[in-house]
N, C-alpha and C positions, 0 to 999 in steps of 0.2 A: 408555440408549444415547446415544452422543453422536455428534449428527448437523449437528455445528458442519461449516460450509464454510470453508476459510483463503482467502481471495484473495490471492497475491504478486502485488506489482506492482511493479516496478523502477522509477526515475524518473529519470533525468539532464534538466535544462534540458528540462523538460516543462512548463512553464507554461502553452504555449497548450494542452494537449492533457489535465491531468490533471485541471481540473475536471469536465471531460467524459468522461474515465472515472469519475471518482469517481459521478457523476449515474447513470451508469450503471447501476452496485450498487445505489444507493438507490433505484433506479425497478424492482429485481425484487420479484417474488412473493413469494421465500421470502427469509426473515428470519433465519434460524439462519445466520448467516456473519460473519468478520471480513474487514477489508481490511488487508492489510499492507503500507505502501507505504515502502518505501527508497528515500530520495534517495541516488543514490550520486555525492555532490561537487557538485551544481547552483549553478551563479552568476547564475541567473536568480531569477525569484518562486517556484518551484515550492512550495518550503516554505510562504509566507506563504499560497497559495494553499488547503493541505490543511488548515493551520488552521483555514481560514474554518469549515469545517466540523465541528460539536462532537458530533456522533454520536459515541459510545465504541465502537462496530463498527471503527472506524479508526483507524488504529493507524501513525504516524509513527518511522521512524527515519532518521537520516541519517550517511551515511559522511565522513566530514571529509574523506579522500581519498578518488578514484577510484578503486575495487576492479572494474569491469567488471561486468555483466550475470549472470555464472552464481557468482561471489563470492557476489554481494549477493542473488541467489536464495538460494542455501545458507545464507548469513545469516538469511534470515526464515525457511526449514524449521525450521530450529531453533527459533526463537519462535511456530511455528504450533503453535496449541492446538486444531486440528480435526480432525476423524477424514476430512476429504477435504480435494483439496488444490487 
C-alpha cells in the first residue's frame, strides 16, 4: 500500500518565507511524503533558496510565467505520486 504524502506548495517571491516552510516538513515525524514546490514566475531568491536543500523528498518546479495559485496547484496534482494529498 502506498502511504506516500504529496505536500503542494505554491511559491511566488517567497524567499523570506520558504525556507521556513521547507524546515517544517523536514522537522515531522513521518517520513513517507514528498514536497512539491512550484515557483510560479518568482523574481526574487525563492528558487536559489529550495535548492539549498538536497533532500530528494523535494521536488522543484517553476512556471516561467505567472499561472496564479490554483494553475499551479493543478499542475503539481498531476505530478503527485502519493496516495494523500
Amino acid at each position: 500500500m502506498n502511504d506516500l504524502v504529496s505536500i503542494i506548495t505554491p511559491a511566488h517571491n517567497s524567499a523570506r518565507y520558504i525556507g521556513e516552510c521547507i524546515q517544517s516538513v523536514l522537522a515531522q515525524s513521518y517520513t513517507a511524503w514528498e514536497m512539491l514546490i512550484i515557483d510560479d514566475g518568482s523574481t526574487d531568491e525563492t528558487r536559489d533558496i529550495v535548492k539549498r536543500y538536497a533532500d530528494k523528498r523535494i521536488k522543484y518546479y517553476r512556471n516561467e510565467q505567472q499561472q496564479g495559485a490554483a494553475l499551479s496547484r493543478n499542475a503539481m496534482l498531476r505530478e503527485a505520486q502519493g496516495r494523500w494529498i
